[in-house]
C-alpha positions as a Markdown table, in Angstrom:
| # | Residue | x | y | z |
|---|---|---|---|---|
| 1 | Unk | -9.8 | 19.4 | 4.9 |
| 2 | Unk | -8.6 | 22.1 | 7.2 |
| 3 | Unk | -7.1 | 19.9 | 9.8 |
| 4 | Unk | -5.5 | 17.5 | 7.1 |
| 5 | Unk | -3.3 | 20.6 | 5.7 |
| 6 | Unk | -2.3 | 21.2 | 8.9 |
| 7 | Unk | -1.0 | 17.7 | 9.2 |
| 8 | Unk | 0.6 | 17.7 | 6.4 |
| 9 | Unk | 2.0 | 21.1 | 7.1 |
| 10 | Unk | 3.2 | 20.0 | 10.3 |
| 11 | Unk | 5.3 | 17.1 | 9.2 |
| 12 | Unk | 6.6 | 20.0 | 6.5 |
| 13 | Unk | 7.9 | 22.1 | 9.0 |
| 14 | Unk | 8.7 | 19.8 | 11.7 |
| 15 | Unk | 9.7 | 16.6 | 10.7 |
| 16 | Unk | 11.4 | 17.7 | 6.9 |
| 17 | Unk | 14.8 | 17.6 | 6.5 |
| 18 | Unk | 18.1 | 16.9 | 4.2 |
| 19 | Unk | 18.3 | 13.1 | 4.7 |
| 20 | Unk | 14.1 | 12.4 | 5.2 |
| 21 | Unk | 14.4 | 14.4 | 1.3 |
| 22 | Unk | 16.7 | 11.5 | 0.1 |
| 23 | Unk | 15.5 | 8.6 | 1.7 |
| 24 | Unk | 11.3 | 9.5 | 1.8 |
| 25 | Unk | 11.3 | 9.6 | -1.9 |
| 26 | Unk | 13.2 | 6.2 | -2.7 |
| 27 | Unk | 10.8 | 4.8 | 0.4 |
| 28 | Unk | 8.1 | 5.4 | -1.9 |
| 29 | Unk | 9.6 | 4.4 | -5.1 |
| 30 | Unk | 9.4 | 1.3 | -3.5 |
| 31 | Unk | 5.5 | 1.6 | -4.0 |
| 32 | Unk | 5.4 | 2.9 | -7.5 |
| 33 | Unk | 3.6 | 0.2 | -9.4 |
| 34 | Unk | 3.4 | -1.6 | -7.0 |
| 35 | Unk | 7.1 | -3.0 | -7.9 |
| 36 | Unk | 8.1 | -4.9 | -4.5 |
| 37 | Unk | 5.1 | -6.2 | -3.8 |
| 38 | Unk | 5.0 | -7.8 | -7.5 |
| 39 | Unk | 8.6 | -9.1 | -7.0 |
| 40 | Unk | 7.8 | -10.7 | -3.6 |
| 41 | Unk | 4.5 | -12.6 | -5.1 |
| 42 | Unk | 6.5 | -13.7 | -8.2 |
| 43 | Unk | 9.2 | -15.1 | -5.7 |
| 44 | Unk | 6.6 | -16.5 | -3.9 |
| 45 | Unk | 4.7 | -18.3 | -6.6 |
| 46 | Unk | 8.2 | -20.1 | -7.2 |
| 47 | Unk | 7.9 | -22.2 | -4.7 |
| 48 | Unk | 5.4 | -25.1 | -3.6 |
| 49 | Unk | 5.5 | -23.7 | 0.0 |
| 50 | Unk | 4.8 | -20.7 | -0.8 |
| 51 | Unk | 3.2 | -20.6 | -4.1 |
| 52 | Unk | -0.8 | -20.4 | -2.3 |
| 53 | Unk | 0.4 | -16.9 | -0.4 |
| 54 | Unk | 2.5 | -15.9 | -3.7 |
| 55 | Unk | -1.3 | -15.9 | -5.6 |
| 56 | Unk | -3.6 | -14.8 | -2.8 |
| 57 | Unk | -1.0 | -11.5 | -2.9 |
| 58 | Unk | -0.8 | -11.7 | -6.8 |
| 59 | Unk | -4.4 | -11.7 | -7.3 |
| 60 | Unk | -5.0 | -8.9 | -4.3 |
| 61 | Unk | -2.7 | -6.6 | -6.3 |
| 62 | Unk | -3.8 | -7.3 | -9.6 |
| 63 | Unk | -7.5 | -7.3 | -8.7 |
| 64 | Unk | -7.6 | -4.8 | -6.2 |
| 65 | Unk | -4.9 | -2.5 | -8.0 |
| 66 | Unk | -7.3 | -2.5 | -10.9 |
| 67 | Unk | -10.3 | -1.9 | -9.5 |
| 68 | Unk | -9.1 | 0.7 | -7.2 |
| 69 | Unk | -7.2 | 3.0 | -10.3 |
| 70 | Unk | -10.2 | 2.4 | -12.6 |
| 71 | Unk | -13.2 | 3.1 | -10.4 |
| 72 | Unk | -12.4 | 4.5 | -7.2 |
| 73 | Unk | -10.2 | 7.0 | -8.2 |
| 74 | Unk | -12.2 | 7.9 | -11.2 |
| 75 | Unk | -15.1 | 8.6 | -9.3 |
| 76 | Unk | -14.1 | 10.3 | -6.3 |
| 77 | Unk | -11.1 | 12.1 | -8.4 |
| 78 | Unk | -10.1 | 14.3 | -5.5 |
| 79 | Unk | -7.1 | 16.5 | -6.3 |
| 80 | Unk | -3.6 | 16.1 | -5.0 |
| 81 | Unk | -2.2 | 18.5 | -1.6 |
| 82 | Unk | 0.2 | 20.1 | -3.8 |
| 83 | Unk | -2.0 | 21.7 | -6.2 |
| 84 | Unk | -4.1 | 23.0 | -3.3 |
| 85 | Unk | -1.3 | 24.6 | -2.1 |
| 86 | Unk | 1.8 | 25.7 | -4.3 |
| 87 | Unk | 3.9 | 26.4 | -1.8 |
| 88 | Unk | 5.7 | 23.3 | -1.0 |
| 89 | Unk | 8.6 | 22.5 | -3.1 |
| 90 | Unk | 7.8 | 18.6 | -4.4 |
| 91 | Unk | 10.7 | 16.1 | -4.2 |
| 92 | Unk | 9.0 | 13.9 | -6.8 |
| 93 | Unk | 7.4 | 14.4 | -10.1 |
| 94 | Unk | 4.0 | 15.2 | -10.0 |
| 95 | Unk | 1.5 | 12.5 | -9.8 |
| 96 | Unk | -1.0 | 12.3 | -13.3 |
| 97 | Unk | -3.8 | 10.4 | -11.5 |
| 98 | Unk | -6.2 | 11.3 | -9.1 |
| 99 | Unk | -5.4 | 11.2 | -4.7 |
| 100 | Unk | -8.2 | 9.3 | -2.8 |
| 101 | Unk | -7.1 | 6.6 | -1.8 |
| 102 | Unk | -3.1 | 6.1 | -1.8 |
| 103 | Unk | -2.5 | 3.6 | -4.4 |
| 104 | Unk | 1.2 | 3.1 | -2.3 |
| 105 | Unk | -0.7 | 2.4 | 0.1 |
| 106 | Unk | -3.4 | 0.6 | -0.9 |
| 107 | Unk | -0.9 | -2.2 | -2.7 |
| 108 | Unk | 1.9 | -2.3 | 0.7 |
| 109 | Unk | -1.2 | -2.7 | 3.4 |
| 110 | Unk | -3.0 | -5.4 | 0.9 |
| 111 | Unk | 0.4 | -7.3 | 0.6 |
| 112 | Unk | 1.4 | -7.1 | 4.1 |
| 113 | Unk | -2.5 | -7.9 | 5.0 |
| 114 | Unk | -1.7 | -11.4 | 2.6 |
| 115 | Unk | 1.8 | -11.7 | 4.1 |
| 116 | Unk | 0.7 | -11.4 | 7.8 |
| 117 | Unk | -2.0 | -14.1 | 7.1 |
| 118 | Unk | 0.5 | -16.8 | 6.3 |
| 119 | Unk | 3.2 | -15.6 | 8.7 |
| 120 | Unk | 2.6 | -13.5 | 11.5 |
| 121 | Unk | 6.4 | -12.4 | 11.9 |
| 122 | Unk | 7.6 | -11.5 | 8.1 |
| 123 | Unk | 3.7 | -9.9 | 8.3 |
| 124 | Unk | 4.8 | -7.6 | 11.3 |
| 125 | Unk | 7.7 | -6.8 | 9.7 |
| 126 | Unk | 6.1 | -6.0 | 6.3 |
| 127 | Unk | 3.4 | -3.6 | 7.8 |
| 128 | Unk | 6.3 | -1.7 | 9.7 |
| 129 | Unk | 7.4 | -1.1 | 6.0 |
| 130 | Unk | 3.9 | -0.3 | 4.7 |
| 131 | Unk | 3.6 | 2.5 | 7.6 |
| 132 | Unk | 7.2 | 3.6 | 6.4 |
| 133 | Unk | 6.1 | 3.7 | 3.0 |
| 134 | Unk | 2.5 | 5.7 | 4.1 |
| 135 | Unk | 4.0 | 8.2 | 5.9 |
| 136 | Unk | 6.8 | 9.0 | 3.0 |
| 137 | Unk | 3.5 | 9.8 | 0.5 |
| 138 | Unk | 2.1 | 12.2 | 3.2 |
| 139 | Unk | 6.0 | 13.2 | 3.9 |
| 140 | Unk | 6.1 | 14.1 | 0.3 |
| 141 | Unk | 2.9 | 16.0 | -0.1 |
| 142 | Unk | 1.2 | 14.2 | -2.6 |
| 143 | Unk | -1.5 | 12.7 | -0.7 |
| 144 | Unk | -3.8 | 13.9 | 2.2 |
| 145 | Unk | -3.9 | 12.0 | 5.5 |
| 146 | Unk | -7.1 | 10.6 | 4.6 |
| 147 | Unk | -6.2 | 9.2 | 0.9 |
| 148 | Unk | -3.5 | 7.7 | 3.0 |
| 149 | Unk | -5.7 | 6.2 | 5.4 |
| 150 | Unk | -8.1 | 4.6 | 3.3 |
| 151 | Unk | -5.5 | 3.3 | 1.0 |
| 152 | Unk | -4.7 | 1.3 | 4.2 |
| 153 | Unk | -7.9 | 0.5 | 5.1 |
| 154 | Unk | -9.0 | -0.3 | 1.7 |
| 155 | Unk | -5.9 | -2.7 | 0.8 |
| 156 | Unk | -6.4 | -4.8 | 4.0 |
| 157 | Unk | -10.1 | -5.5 | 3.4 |
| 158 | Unk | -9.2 | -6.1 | -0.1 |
| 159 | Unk | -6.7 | -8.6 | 1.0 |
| 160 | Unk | -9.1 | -10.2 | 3.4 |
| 161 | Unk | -11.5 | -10.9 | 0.3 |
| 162 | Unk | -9.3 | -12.1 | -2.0 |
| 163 | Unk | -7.9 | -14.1 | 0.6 |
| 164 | Unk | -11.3 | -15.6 | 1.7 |
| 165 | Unk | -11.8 | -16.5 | -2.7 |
| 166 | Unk | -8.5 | -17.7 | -2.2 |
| 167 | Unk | -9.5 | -20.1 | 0.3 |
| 168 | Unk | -12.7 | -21.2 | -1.4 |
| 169 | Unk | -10.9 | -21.8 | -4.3 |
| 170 | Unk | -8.3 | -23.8 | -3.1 |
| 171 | Unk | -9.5 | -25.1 | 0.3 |
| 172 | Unk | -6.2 | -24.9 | 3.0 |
| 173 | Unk | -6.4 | -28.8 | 3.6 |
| 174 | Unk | -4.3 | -29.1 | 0.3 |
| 175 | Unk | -2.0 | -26.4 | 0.8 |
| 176 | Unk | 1.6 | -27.3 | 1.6 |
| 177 | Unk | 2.2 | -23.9 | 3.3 |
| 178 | Unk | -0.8 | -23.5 | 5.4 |
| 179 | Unk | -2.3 | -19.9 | 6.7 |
| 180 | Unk | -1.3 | -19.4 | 10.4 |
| 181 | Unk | -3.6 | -20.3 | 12.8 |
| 182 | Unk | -4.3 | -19.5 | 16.6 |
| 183 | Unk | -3.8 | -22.5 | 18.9 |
């Protein structure tokens, strides 16, 4: 754990400042509840071409958001940086659940993991985001470099199963807006 304070330590006194403190905490209010990732799979199940990836990302979220806060978490229920160490002034509200893994993260890798699948640009462009969004929890000392990590780890797999249902389900012959394949 030694090495993972330093980290976070680091980024404290060497990457901290005036407009990071704005902009890191509205970077991961973007995460709380999983709120954009919710609003891009509703617009997503509006539309025929889109409505397959819209419910691959809505059941990752839903699924995988569930089971990750009500067992994971639970069970592991490893305490947040910040109470380890009182020092650092919090931008946010403290968080009531438990760190490992990064819920944020968890919920932006598993939706850019389902976005990436049906199109490799927007997907690029969504995991650019997701790191944004991982390194604002670390930035804002409420989760250890590892919670974060996993979270990402965890929400890509999670993707890649539901995805794989997904497909089962529904076999891709009668999608409209098929996965992206290599040619």
């Amino acid at each position: 754990m030694d090495y993972e304070f330093y980290l976070l330590n680091l980024i404290q006194q060497h990457v901290r400042n005036d407009f990071f403190d704005v902009l890191m905490p509205l970077v991961s209010m973007l995460g709380k509840a999983a709120a954009l990732w919710v609003i891009i799979a509703a617009v997503l199940l509006c539309f025929k071409k889109t409505r397959t990836a819209g419910r691959s990302m809505a059941w990752n979220l839903a699924s995988g958001g569930a089971l990750l806060m009500l067992t994971v978490k639970p069970i592991v229920n490893r305490i947040r940086p910040y109470v380890l160490n009182d020092t650092v002034s919090l931008l946010v509200s403290p968080e009531t659940n438990a760190s490992f893994p990064s819920g944020h993260t968890f919920m932006a890798f598993g939706a850019s993991t389902v976005i990436f699948l049906y199109n490799k640009k927007l997907g690029i462009i969504s995991y650019m985001l997701s790191a944004v969004i991982a390194f604002s929890r670390l930035y804002l000392y409420v989760h250890f470099p590892s919670d974060v990590l996993c979270g990402a780890i965890l929400g890509i797999v999670s993707a890649l199963v539901f995805y794989r249902i997904e497909t089962i389900l529904f076999p891709p012959a009668h999608h409209r807006f098929q996965p992206v394949t290599e040619s």
